[in-house]
C-alpha positions in Angstrom: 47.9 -37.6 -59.9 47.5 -34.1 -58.6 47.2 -34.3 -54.3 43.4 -32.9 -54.9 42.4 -35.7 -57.1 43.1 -38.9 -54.4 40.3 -38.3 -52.7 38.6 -38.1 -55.9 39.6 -41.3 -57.0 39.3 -43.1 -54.2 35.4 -42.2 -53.6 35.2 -43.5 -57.5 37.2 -46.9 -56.7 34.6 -47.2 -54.3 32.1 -46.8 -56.3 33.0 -49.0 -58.9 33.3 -51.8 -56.0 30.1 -51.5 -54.9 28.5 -51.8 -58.6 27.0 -48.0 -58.6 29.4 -46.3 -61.3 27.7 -44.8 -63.8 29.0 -45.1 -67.9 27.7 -43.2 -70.7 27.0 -45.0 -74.0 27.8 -43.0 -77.1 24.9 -43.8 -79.7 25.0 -43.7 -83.3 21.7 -43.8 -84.7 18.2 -41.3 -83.9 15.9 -42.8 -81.3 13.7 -45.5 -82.2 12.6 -49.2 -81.6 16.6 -50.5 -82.6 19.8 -48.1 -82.1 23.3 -48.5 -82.2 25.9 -48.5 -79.7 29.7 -49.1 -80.2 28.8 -50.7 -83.6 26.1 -53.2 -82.3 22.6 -52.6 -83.6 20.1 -53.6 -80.3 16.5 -53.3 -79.7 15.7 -50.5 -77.5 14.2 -51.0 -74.6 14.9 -48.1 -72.3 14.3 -44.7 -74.2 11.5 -42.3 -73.2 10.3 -41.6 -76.9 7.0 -43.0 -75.8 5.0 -42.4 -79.1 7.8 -43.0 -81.4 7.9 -39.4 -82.8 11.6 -38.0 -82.1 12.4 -39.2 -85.4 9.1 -38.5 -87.2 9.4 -36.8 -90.7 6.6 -34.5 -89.7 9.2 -33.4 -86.7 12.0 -33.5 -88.0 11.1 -31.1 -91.5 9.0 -28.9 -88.9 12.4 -28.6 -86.6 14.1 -28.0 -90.4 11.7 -25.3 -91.2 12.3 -23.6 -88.2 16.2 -23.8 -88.1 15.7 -22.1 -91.8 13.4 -19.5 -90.4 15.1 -18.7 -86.9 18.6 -20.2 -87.4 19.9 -22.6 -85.2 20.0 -20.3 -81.3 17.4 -18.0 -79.7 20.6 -15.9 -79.1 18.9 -14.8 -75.0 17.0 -15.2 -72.4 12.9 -15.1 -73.2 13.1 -11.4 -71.2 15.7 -10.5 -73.6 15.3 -11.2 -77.0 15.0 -14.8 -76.9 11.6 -15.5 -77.0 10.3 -15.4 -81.1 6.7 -15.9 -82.3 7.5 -19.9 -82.4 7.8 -20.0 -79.0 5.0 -17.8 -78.0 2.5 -20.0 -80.3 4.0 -23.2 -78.6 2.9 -21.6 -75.7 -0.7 -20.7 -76.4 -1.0 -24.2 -78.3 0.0 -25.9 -75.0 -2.4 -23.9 -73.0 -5.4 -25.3 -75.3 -4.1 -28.8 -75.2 -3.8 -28.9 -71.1 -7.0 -26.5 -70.9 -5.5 -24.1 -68.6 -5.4 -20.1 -69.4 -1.6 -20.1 -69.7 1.4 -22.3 -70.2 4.8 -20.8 -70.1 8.5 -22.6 -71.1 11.3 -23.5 -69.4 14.5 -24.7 -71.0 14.5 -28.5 -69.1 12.0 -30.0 -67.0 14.7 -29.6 -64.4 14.8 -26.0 -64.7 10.4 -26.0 -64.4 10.7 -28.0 -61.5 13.4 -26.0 -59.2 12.4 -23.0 -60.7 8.8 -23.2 -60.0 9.4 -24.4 -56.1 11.4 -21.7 -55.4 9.2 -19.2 -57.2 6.3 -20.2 -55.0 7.1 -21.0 -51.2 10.3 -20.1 -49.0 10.6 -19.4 -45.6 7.9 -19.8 -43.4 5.9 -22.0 -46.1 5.9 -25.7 -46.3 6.6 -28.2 -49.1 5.2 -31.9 -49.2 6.7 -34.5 -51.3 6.1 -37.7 -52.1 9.3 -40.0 -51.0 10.0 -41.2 -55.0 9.7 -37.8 -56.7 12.6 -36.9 -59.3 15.1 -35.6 -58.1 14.2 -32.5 -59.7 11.7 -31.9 -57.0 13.0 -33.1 -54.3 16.2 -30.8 -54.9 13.6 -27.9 -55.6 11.8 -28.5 -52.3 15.2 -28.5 -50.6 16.5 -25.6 -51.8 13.1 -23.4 -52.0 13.5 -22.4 -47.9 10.3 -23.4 -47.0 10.1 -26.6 -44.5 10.4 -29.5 -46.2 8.5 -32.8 -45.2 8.4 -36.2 -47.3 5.2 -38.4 -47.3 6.0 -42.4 -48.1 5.0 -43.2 -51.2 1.1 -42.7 -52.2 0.3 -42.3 -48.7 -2.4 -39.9 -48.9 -3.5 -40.2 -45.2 0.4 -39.5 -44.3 -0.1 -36.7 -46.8 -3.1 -35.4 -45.1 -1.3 -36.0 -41.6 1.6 -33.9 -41.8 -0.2 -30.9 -43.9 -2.7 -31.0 -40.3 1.0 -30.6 -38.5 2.1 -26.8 -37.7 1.8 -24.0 -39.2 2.8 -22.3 -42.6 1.7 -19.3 -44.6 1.8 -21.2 -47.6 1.2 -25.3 -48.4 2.5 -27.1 -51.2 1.9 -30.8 -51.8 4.3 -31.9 -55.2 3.9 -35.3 -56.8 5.1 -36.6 -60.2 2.0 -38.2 -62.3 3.8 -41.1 -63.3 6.5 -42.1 -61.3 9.3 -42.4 -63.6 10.8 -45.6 -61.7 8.4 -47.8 -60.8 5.9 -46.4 -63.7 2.7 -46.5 -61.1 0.2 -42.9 -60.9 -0.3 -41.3 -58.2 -3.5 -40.5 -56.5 -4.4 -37.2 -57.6 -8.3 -37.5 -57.0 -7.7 -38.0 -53.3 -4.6 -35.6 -52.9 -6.6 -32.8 -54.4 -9.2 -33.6 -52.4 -6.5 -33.4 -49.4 -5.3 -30.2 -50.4 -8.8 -28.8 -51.1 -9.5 -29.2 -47.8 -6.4 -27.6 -46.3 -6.3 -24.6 -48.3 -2.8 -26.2 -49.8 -2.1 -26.2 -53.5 -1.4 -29.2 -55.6 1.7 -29.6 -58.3 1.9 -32.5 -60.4 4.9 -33.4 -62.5 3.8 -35.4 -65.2 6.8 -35.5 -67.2 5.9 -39.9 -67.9 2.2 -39.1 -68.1 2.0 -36.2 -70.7 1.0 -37.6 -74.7 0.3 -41.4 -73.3 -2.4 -41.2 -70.7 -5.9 -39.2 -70.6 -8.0 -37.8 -73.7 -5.9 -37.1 -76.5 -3.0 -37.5 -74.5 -3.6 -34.6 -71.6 -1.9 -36.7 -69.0 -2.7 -38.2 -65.9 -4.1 -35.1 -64.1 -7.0 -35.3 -67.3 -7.3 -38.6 -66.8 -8.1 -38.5 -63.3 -11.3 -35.9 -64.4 -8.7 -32.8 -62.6 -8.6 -29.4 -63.6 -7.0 -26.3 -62.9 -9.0 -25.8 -59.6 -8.0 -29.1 -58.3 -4.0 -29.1 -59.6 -3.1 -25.4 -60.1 0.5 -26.3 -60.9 1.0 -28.3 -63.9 4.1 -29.7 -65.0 5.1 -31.2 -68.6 8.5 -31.9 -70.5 8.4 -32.3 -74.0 11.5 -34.7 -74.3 9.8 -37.9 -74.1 6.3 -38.4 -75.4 6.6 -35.1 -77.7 10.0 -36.6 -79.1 11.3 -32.8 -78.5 12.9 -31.0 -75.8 12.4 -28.9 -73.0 9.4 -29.1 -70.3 6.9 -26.2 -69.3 4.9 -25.0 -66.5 0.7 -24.9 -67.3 -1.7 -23.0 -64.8 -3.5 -19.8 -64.3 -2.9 -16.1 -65.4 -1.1 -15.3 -62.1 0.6 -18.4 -61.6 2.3 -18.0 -65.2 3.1 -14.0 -64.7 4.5 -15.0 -60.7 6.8 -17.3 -62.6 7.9 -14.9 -65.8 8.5 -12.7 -62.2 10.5 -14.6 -60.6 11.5 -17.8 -61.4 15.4 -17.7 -61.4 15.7 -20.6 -63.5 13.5 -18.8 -66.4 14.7 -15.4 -66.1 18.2 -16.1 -66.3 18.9 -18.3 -68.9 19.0 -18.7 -72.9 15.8 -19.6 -74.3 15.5 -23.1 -76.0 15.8 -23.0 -80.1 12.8 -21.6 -81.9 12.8 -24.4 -84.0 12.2 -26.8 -81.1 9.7 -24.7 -80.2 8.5 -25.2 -84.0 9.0 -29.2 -84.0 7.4 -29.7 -80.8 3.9 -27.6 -82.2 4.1 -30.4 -85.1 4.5 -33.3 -82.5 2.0 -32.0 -80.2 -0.3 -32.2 -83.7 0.6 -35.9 -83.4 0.1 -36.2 -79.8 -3.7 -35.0 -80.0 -4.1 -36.6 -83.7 -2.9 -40.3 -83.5 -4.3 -42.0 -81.0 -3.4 -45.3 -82.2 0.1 -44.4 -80.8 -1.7 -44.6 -77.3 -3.4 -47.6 -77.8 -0.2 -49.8 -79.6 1.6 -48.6 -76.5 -1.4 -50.1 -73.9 -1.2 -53.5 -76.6 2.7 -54.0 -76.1 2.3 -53.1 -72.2 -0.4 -55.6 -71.5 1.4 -58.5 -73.8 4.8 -57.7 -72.2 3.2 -57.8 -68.6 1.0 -61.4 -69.2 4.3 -62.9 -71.0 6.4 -61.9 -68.5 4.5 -62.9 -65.7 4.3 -66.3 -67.5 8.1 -66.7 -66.9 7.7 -65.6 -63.1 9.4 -62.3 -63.3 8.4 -59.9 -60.7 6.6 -56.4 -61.6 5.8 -53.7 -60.0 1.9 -52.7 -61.0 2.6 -50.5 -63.2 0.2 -50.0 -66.6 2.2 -47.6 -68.0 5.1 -47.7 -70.5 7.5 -48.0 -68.1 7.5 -51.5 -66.7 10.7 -52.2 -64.2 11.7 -55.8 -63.6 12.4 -56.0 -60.1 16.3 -57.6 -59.6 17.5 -56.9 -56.1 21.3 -56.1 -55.8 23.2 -53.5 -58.0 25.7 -56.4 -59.0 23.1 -58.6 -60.2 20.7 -55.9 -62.6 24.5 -55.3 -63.9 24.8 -58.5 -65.0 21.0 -58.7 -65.8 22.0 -56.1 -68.3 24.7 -57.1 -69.8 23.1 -60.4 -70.7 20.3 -59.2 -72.3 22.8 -56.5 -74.5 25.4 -60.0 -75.8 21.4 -60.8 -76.8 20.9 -57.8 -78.9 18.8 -56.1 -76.5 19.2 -52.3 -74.6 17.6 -52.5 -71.4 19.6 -49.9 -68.5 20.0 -51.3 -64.9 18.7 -49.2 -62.5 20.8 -48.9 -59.2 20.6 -46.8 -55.9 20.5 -43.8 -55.1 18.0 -43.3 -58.1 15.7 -46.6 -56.3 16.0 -47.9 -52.7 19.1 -50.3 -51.2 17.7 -53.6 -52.6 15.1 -53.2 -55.6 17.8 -52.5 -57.7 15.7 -53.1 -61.4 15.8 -53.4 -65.3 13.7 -50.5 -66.4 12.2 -51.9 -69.3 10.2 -48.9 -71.1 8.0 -49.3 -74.4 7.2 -46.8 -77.3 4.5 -47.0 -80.1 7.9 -47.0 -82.6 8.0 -51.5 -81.4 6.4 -53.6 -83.1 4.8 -56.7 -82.2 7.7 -58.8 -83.1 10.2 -56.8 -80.9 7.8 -57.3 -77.8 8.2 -61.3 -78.6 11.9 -61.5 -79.1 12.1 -59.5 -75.7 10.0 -62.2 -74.3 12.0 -64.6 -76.0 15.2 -63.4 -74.0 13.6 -63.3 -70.9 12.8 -67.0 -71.1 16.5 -68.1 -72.1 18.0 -65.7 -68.9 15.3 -66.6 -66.7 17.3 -69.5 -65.6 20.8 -67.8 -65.1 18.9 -65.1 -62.8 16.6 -67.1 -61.5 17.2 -64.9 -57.9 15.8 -62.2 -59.9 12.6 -64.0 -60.9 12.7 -64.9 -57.3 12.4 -61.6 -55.8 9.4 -60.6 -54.7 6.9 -58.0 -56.4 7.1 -54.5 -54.8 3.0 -54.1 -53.1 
């Protein structure tokens, strides 16, 4: 072992003895309600395809289409040459469907996030975040310059406390819609009312939210009755209810122009595929069209949540596809979900530092592609486990 490396392997040692190491899983099938893994078909339970469309024939001959017409790489950066007519109607089309003048790309909802922070506040600005953002944001806030202040989580008097503290040229309060761990919405009526108040804008990530909640799928900031006034900053990725890939940034003329200006992560970087850009305009057709997607996902959310409540599994109130079983130690949601994958099902444990020391989880996540029956058999499993962790079922539901 190279000298440099001990250190290395050490920190992982100790990783691995403290249940936190992280493995990749290499997949051999498209997303769906079942995949396969090392040769083992299993019901999946933990992908963010929320409407079941990143294998939809209408998506996958659109992204076909496109690869045809543009080949397979936008061959630069959107300021270069990157950015083709496919992306540019993506754009527009977005726009319409979040009802905001402009919407503009970014390669990864990562990318949006950071990129967007830094292109809007630095020094002598300040930058609010709820305590269980993505990482995304928090990292953005960090690095942006400006001063940096964490609120607990959907404490909007906290919120409204520390905006009232000192003074900044420029206030930012960021928030994800749906919060992608615990699967509960944020506030956004009362923090826009907050930041109306204070002269401070509002930015929502609603990466979770976008295509399963609000009219035709607008998100959580439509469903909340918001507009562009109240949330000037709006945030979407198109790699889980779209089926696609990539995220974008919707909002006003100047907010849109400020970014194509100078957002760092925008500017200097290849543009994503045209012929994403040309499957997600067919998914977002989906999105708006089928709303029974939305309302099979509500029916296997609301069944999952009364069966396993039944079996006295611990939730956290969340109505939203994303519906985390509460576990407590690392060792134990490990073991949690290696049971449930010798029963056939794919169900990822969720260990610190993505959630707090002790509410280590199974982040069990629905999509319209279940069926009834797969809801069942989960419940099925549940009930034959619930004995073998009963300290799981034991631990008390997160208020």
């Amino acid at each position: 072992m190279p000298p440099a490396d001990r250190p290395l392997s050490t920190a992982l040692a100790e990783r691995r003895a403290a249940h936190l190491y992280r493995e990749r899983r290499t997949v051999d099938a498209p997303a769906g309600a079942e995949t396969v893994i090392d040769g083992a078909r299993l019901l999946n339970f933990c992908s963010n395809d929320y409407l079941g469309l990143a294998n939809h024939p209408q998506v996958v001959a659109a992204f076909h289409a496109g690869a045809t017409e543009y080949g397979v790489g936008s061959g630069a950066s959107h300021l270069v040459t990157g950015h083709t007519r496919a992306h540019h109607e993506l754009e527009e089309a977005l726009a319409d469907f979040t009802r905001r003048p402009r919407a503009l790309l970014f390669s990864t909802g990562w990318m949006a996030n950071t990129g967007t922070l830094a292109a809007l506040v630095g020094a002598g600005d300040a930058v609010l975040e709820d305590r269980l953002n993505h990482a995304s944001l928090i990292d953005g806030g960090l690095a942006s310059g400006a001063r940096f202040r964490r609120y607990r989580h959907n404490d909007v008097d906290q919120c409204a406390a520390l905006l009232d503290k000192g003074e900044a040229n420029r206030k930012l309060v960021v928030t994800d819609g749906v919060f992608s761990m615990d699967g509960d919405v944020a506030p956004l009526g009362e923090l826009a009312a907050v930041c109306r108040a204070r002269d401070a804008w509002l930015m929502v990530d609603d990466a979770h939210g976008m295509g399963v909640l609000g009219d035709e799928g607008r998100g959580c900031v439509d469903a909340a009755g918001l507009g562009v006034d109240d949330v000037p900053v709006l945030v979407g990725t198109l790699g889980k209810a779209f089926g696609t890939f990539g995220a974008f940034v919707a909002g006003s003329d100047d907010l849109v122009e400020t970014l194509i200006q100078s957002a760092r992560s925008y500017i200097y970087t290849t543009a994503m595929p045209p012929a994403v850009a040309v499957a997600t305009l067919a998914s977002l057709e989906l999105v708006r069209r089928d709303e029974w997607r939305r309302e099979r996902l509500a029916a296997h959310v609301e069944r999952f949540r009364a069966g396993a409540s039944a079996l006295g599994y611990s939730l956290m109130p969340s109505s939203t596809p994303i519906q985390p079983l509460l576990v407590g130690t690392s060792e134990d949601a490990l073991a949690f979900s290696a049971a449930l994958r010798e029963a056939g099902i794919l169900v990822a444990a969720i260990r610190p530092p993505t959630v707090p020391e002790g509410s280590a989880r199974l982040r069990i996540t629905f999509s319209a592609a279940h069926d009834e029956a797969h809801v069942e058999r989960l419940l099925d499993v549940l009930a034959q486990l619930a004995p073998r962790f009963a300290r799981a079922v034991a631990v008390p539901a997160a208020e």
